[in-house]
PQR file with spaces between the fields and no chain letter, atoms N, CA, C, O and H, PARSE charges and radii, in Angstrom:
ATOM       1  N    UNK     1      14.730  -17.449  -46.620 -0.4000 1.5000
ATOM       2  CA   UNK     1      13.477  -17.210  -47.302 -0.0000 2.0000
ATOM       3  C    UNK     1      12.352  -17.538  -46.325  0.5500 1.7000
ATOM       4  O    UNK     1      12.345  -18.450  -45.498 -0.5500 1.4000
ATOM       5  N    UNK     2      11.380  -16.610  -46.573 -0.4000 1.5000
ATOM       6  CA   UNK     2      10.509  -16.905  -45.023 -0.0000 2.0000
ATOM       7  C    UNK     2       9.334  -17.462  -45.830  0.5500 1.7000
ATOM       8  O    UNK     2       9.413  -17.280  -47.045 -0.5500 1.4000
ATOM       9  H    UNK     2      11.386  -15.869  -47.245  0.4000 1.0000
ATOM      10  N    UNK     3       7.799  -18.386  -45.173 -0.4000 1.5000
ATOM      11  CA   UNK     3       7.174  -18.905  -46.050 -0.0000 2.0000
ATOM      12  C    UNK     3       6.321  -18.045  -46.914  0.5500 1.7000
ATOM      13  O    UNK     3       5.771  -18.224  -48.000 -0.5500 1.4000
ATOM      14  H    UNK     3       7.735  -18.534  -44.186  0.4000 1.0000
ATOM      15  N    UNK     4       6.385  -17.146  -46.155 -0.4000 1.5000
ATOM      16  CA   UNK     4       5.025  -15.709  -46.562 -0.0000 2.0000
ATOM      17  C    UNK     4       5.851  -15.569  -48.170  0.5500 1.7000
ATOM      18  O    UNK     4       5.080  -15.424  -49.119 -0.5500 1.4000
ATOM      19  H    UNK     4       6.832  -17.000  -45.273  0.4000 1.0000
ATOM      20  N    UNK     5       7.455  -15.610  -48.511 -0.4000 1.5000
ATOM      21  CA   UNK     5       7.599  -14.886  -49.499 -0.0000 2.0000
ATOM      22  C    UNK     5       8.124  -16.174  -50.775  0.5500 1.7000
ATOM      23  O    UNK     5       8.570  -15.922  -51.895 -0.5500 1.4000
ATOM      24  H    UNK     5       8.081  -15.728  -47.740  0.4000 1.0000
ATOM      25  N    UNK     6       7.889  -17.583  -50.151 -0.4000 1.5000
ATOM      26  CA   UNK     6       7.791  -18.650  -51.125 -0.0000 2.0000
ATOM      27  C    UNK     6       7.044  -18.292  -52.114  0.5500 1.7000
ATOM      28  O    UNK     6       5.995  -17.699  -51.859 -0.5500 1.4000
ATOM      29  H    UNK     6       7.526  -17.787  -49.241  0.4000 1.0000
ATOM      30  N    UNK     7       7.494  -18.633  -53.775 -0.4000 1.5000
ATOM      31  CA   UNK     7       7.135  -17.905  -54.977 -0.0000 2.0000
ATOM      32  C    UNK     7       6.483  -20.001  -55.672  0.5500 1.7000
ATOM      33  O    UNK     7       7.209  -20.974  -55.467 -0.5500 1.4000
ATOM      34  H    UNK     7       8.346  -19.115  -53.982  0.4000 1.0000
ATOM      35  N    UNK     8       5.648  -20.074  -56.113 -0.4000 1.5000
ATOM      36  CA   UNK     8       5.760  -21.350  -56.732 -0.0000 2.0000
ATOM      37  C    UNK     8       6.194  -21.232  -58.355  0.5500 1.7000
ATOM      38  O    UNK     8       6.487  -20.129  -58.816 -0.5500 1.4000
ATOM      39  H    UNK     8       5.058  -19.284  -56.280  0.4000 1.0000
ATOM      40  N    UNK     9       6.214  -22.471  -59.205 -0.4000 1.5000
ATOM      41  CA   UNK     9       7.162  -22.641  -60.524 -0.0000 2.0000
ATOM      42  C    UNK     9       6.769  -21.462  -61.204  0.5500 1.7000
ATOM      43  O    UNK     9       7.778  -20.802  -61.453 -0.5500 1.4000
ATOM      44  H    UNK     9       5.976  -23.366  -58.829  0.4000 1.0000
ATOM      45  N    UNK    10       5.316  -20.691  -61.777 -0.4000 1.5000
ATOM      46  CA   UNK    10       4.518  -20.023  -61.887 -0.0000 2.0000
ATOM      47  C    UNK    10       4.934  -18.478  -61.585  0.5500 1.7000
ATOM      48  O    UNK    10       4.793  -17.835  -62.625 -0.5500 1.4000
ATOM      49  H    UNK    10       4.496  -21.228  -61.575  0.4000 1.0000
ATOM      50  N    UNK    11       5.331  -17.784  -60.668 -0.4000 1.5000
ATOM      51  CA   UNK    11       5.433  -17.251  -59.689 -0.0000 2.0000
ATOM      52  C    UNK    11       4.604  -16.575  -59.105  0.5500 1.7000
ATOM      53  O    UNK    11       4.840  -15.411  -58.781 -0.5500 1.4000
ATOM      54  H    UNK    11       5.445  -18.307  -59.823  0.4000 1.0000
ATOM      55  N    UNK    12       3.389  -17.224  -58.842 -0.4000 1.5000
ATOM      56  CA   UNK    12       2.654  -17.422  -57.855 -0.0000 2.0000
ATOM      57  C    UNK    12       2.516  -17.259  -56.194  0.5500 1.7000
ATOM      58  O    UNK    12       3.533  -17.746  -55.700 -0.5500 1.4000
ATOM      59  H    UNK    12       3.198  -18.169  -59.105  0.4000 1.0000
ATOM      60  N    UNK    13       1.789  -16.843  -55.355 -0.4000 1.5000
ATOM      61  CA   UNK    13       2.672  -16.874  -53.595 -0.0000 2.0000
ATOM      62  C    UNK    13       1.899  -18.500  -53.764  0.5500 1.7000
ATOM      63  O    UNK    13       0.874  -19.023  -54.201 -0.5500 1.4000
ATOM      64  H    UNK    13       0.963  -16.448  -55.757  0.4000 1.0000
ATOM      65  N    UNK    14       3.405  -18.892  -52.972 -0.4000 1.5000
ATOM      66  CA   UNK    14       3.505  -20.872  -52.525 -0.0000 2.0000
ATOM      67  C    UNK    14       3.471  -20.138  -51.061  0.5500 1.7000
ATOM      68  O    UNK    14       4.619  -19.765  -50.822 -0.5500 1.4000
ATOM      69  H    UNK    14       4.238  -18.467  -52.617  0.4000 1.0000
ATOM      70  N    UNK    15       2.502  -19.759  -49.896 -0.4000 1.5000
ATOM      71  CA   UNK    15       2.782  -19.556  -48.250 -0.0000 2.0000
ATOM      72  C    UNK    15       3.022  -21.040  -47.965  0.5500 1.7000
ATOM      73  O    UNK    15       4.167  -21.158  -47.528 -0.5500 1.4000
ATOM      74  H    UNK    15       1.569  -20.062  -50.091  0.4000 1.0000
ATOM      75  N    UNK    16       2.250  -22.491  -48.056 -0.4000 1.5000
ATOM      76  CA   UNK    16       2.692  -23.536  -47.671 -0.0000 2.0000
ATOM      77  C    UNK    16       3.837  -23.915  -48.235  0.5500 1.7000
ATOM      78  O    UNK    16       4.144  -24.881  -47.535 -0.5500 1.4000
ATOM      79  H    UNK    16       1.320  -22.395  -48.411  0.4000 1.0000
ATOM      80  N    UNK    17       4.658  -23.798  -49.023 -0.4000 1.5000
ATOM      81  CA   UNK    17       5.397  -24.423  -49.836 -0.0000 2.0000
ATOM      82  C    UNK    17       5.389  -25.822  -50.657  0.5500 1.7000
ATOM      83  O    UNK    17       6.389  -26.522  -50.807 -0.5500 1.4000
ATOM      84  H    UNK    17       4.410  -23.014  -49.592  0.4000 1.0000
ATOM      85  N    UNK    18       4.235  -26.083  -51.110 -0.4000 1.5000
ATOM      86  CA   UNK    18       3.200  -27.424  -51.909 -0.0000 2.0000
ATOM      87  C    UNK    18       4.067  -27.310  -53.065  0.5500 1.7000
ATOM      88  O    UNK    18       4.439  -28.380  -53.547 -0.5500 1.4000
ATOM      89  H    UNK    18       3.422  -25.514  -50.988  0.4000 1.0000
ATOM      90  N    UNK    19       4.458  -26.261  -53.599 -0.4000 1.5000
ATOM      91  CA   UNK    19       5.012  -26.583  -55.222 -0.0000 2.0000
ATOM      92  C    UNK    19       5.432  -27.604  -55.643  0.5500 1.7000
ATOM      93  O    UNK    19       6.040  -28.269  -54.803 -0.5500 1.4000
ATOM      94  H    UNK    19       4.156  -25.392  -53.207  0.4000 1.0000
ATOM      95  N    UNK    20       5.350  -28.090  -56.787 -0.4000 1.5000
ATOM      96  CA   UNK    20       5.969  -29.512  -57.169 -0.0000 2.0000
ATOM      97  C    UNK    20       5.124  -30.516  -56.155  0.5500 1.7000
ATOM      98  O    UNK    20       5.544  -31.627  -56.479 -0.5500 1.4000
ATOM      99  H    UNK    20       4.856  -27.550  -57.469  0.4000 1.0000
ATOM     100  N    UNK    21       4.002  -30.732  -54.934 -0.4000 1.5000
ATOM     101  CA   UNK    21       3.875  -31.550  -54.859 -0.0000 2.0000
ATOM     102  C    UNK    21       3.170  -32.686  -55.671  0.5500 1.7000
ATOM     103  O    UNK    21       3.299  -33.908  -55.594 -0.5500 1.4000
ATOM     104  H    UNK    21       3.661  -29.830  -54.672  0.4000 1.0000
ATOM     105  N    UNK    22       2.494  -32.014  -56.362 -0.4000 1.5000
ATOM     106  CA   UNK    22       1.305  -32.891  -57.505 -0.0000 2.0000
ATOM     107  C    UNK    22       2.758  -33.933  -58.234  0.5500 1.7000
ATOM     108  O    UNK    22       2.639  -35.157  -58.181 -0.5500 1.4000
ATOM     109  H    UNK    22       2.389  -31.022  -56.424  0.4000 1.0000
ATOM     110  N    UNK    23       3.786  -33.440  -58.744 -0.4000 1.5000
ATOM     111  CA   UNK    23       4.560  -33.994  -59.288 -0.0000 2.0000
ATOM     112  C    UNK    23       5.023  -35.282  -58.377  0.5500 1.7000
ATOM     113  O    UNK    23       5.524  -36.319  -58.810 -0.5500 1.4000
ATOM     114  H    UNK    23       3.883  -32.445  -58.787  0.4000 1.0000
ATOM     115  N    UNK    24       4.750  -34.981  -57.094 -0.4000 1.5000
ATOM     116  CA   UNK    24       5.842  -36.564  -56.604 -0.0000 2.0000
ATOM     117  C    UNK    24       4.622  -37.459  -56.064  0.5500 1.7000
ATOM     118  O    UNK    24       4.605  -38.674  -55.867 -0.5500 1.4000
ATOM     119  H    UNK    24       4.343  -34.138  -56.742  0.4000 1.0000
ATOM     120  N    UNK    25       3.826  -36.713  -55.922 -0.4000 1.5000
ATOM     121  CA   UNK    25       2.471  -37.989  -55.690 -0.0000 2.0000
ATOM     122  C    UNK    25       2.074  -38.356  -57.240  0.5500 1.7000
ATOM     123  O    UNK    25       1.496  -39.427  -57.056 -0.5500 1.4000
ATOM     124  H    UNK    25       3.840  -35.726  -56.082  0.4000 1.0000
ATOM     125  N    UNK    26       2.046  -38.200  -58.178 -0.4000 1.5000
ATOM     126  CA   UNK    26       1.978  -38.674  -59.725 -0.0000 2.0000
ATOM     127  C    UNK    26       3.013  -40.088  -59.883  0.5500 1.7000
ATOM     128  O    UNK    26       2.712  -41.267  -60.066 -0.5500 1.4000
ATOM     129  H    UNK    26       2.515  -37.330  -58.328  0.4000 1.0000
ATOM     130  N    UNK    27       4.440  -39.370  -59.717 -0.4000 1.5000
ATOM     131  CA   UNK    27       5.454  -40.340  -59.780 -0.0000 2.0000
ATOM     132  C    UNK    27       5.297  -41.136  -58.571  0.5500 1.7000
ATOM     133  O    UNK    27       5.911  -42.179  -58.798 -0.5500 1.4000
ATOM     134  H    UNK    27       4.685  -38.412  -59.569  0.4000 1.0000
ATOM     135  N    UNK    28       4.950  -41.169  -57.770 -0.4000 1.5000
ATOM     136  CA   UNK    28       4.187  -42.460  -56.343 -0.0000 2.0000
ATOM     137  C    UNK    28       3.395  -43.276  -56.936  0.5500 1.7000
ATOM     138  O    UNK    28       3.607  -44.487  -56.987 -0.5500 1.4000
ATOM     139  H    UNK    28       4.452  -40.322  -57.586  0.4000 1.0000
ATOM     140  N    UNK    29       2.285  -42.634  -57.503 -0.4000 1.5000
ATOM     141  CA   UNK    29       0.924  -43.284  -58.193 -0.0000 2.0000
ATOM     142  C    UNK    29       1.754  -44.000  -59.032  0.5500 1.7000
ATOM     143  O    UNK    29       1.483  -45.197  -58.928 -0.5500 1.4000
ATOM     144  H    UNK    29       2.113  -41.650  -57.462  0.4000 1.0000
ATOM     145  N    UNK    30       2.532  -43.821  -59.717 -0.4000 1.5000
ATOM     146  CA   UNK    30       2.914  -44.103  -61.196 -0.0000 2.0000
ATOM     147  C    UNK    30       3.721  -45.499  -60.574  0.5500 1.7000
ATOM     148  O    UNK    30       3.659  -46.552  -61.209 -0.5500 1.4000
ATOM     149  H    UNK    30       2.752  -42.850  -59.801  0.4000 1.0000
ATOM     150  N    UNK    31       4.401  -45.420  -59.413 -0.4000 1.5000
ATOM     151  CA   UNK    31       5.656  -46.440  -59.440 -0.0000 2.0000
ATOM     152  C    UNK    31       4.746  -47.641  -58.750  0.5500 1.7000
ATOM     153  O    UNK    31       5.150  -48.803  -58.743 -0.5500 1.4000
ATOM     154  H    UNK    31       4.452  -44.565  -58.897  0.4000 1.0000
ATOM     155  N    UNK    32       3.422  -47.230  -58.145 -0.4000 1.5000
ATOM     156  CA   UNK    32       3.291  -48.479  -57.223 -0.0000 2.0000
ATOM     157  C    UNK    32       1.901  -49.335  -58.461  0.5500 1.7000
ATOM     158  O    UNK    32       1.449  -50.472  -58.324 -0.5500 1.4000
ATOM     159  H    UNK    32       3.094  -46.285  -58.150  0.4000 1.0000
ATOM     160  N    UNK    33       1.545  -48.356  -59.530 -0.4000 1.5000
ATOM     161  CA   UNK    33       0.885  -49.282  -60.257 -0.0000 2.0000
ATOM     162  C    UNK    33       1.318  -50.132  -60.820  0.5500 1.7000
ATOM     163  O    UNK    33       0.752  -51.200  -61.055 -0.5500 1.4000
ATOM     164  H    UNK    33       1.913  -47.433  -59.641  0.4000 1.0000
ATOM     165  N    UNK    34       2.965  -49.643  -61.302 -0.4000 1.5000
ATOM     166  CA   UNK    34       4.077  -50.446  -62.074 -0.0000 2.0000
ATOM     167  C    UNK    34       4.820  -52.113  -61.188  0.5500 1.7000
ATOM     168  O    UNK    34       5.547  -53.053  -61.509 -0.5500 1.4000
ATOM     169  H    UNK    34       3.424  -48.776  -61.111  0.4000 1.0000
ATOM     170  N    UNK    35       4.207  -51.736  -60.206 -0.4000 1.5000
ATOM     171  CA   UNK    35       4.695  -52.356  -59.026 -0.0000 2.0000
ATOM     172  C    UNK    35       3.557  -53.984  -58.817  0.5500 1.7000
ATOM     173  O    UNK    35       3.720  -55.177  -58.560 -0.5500 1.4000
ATOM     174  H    UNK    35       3.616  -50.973  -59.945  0.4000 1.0000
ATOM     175  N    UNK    36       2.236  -52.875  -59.175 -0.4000 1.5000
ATOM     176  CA   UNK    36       1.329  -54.128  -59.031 -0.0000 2.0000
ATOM     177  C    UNK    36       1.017  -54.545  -59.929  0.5500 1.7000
ATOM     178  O    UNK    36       0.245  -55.494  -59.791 -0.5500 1.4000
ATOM     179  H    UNK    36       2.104  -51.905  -59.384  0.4000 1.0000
ATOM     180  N    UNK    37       1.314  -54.221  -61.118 -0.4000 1.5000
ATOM     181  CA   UNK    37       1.284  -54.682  -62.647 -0.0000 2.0000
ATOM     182  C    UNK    37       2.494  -55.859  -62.763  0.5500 1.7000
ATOM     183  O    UNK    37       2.342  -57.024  -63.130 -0.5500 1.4000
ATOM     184  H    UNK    37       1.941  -53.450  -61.230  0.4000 1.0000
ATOM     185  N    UNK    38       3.636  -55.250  -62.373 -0.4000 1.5000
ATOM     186  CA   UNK    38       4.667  -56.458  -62.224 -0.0000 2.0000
ATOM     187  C    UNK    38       3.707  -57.763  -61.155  0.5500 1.7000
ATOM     188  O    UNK    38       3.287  -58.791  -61.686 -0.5500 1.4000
ATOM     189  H    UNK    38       3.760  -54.303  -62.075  0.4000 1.0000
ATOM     190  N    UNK    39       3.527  -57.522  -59.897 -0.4000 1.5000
ATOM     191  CA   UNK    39       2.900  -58.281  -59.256 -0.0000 2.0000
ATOM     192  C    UNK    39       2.270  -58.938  -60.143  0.5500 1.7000
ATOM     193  O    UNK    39       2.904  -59.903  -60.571 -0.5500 1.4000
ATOM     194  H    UNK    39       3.868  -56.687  -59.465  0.4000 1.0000
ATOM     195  N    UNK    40       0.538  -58.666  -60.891 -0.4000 1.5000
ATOM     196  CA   UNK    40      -0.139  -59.655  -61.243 -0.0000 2.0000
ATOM     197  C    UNK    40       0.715  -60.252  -62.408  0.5500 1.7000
ATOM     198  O    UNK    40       0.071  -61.252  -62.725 -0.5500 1.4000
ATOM     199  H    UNK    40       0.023  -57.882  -60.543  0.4000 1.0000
ATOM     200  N    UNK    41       1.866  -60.184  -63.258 -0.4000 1.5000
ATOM     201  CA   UNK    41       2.236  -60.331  -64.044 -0.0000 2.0000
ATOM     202  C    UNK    41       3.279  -61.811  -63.667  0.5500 1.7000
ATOM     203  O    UNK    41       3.638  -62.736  -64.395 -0.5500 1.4000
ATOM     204  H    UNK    41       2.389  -59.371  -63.001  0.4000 1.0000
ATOM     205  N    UNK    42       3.519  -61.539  -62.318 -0.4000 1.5000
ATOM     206  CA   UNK    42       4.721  -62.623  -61.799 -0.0000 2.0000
ATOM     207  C    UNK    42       3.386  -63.770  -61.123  0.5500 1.7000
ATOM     208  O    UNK    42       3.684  -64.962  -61.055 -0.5500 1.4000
ATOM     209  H    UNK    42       3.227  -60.787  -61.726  0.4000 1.0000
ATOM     210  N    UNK    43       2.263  -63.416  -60.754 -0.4000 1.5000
ATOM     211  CA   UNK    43       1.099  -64.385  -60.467 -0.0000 2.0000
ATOM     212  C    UNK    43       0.616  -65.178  -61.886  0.5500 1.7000
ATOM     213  O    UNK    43       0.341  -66.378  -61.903 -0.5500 1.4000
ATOM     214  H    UNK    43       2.021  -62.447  -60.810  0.4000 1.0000
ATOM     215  N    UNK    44       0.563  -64.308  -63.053 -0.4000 1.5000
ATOM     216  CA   UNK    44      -0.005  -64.413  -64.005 -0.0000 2.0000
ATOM     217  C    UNK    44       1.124  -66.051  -65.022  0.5500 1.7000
ATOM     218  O    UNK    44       0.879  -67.062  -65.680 -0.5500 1.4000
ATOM     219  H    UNK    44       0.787  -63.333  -63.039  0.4000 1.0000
ATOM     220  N    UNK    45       2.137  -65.402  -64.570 -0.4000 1.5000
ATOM     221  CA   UNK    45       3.206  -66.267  -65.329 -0.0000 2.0000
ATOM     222  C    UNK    45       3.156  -67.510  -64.314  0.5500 1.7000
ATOM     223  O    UNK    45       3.237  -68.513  -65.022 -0.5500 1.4000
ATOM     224  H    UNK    45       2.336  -64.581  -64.035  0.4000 1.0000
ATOM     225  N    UNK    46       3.065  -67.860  -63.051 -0.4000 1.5000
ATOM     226  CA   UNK    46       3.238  -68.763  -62.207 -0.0000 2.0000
ATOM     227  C    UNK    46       2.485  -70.070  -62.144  0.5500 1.7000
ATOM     228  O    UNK    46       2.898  -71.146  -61.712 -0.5500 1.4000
ATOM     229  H    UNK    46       3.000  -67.044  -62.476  0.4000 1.0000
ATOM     230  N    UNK    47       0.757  -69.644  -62.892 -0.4000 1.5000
ATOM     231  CA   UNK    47       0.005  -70.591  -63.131 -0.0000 2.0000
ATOM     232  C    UNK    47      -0.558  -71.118  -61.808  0.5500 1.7000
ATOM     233  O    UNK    47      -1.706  -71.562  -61.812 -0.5500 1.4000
ATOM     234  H    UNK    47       0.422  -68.770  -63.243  0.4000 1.0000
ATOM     235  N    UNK    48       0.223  -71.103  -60.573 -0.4000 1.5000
ATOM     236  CA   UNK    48      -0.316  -71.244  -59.912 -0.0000 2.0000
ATOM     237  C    UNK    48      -2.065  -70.661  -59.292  0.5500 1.7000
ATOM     238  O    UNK    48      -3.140  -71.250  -59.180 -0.5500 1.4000
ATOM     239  H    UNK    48       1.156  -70.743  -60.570  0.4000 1.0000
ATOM     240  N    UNK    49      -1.722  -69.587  -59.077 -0.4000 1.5000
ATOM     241  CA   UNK    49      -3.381  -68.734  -59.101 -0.0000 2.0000
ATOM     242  C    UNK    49      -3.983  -67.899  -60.216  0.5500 1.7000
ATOM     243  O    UNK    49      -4.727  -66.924  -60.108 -0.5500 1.4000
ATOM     244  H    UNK    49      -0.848  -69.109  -59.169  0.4000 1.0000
ATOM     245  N    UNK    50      -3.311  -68.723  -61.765 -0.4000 1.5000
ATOM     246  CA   UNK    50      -3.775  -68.334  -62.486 -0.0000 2.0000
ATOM     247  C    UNK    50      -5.340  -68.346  -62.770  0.5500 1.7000
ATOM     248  O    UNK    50      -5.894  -67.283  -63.052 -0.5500 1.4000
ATOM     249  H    UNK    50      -2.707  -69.515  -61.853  0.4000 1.0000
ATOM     250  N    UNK    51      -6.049  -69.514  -62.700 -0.4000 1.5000
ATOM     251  CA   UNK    51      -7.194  -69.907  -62.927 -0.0000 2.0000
ATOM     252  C    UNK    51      -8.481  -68.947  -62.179  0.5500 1.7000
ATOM     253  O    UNK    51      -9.529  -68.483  -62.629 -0.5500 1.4000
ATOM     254  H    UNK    51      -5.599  -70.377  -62.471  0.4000 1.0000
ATOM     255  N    UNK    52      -7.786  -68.908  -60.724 -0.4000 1.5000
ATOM     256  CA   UNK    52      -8.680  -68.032  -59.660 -0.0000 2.0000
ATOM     257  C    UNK    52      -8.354  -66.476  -59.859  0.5500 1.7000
ATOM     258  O    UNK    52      -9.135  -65.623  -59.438 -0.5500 1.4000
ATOM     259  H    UNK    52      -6.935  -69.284  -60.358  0.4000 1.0000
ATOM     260  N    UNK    53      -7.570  -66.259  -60.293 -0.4000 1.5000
ATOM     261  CA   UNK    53      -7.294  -64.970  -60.670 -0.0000 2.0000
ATOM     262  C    UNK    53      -7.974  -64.381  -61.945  0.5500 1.7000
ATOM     263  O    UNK    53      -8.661  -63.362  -61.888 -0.5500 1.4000
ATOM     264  H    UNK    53      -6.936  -66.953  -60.634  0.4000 1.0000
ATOM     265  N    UNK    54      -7.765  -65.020  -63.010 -0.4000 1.5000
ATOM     266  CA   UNK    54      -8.598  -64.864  -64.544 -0.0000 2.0000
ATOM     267  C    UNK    54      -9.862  -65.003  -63.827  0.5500 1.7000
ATOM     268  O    UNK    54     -10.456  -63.963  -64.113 -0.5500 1.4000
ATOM     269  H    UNK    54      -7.206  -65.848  -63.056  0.4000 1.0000
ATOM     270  N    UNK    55     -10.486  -65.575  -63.188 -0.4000 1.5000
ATOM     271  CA   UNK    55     -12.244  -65.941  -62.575 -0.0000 2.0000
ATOM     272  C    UNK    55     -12.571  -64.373  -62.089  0.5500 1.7000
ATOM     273  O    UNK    55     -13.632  -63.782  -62.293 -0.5500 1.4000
ATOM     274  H    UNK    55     -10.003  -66.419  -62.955  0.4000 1.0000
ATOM     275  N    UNK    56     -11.497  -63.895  -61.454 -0.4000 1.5000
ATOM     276  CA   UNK    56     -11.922  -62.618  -60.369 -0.0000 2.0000
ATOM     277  C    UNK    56     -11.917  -61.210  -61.414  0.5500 1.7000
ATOM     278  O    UNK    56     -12.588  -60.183  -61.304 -0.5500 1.4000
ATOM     279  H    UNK    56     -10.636  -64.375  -61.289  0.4000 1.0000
ATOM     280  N    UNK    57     -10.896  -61.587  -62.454 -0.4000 1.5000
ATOM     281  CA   UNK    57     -10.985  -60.306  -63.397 -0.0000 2.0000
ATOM     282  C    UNK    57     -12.331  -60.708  -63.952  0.5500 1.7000
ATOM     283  O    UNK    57     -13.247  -59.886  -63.943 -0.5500 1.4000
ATOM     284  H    UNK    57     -10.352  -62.420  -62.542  0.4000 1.0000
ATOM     285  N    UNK    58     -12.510  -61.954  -64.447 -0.4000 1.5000
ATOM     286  CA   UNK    58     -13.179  -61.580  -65.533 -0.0000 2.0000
ATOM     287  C    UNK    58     -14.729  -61.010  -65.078  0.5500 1.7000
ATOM     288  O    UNK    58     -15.387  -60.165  -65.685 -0.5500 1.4000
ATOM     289  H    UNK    58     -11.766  -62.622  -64.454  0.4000 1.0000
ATOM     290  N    UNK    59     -15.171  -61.845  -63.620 -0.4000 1.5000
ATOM     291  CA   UNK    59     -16.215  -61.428  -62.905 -0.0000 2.0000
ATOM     292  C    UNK    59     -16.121  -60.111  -62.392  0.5500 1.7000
ATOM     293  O    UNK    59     -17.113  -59.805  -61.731 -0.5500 1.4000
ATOM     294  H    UNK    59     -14.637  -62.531  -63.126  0.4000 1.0000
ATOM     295  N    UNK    60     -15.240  -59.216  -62.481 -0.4000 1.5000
ATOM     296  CA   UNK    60     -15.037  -57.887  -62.512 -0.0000 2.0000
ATOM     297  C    UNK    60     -15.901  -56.906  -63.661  0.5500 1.7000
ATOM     298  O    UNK    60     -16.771  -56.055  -63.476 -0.5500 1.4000
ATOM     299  H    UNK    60     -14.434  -59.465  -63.018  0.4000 1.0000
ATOM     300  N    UNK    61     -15.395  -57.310  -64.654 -0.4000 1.5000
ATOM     301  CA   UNK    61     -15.556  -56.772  -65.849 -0.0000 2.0000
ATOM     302  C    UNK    61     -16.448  -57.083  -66.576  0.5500 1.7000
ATOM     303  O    UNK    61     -16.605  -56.514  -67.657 -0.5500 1.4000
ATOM     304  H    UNK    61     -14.689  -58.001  -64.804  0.4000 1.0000
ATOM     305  N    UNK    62     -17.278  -58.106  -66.131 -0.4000 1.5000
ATOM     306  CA   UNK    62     -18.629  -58.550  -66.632 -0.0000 2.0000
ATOM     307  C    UNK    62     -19.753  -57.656  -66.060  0.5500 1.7000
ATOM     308  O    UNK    62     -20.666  -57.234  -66.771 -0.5500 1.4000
ATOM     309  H    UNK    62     -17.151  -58.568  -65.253  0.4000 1.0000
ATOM     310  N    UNK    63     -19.655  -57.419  -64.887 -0.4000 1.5000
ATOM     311  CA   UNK    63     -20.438  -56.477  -64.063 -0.0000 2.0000
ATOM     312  C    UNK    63     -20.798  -55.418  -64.544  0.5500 1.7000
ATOM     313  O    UNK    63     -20.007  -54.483  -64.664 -0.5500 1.4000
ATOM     314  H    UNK    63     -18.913  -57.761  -64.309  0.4000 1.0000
ATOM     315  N    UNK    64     -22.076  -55.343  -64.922 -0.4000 1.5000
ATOM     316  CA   UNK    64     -22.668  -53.593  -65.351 -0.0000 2.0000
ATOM     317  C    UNK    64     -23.554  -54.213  -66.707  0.5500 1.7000
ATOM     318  O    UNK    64     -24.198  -53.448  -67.425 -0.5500 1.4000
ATOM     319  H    UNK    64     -22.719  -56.103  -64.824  0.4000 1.0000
């Protein structure tokens, strides 16, 4: 298959062959928020930088 005659899901002309990429940068986005959600969650439970951490959200979200 040559790129000129790549068809995308659609059948659409794909000449780069991009199809499906939106789909695996979504699931990227998706795994590394899950990733830093676990993160503040294992900070959050530790108590250790709990105090300075709650200070930095909350001075986040006060703003505006």
């Amino acid at each position: 298959m040559t790129p000129a005659s790549r068809t995308g899901p659609d059948e659409s002309p794909d000449p780069g062959g991009e199809a499906g990429m939106a789909t695996a940068e979504y699931a990227i986005g998706t795994l590394a928020a899950a990733a830093f959600a676990g993160l503040l969650l294992a900070i959050m439970r530790s108590g250790g930088l709990r105090a300075t951490l709650q200070s930095i959200i909350e001075s986040a979200l006060s703003v505006g």
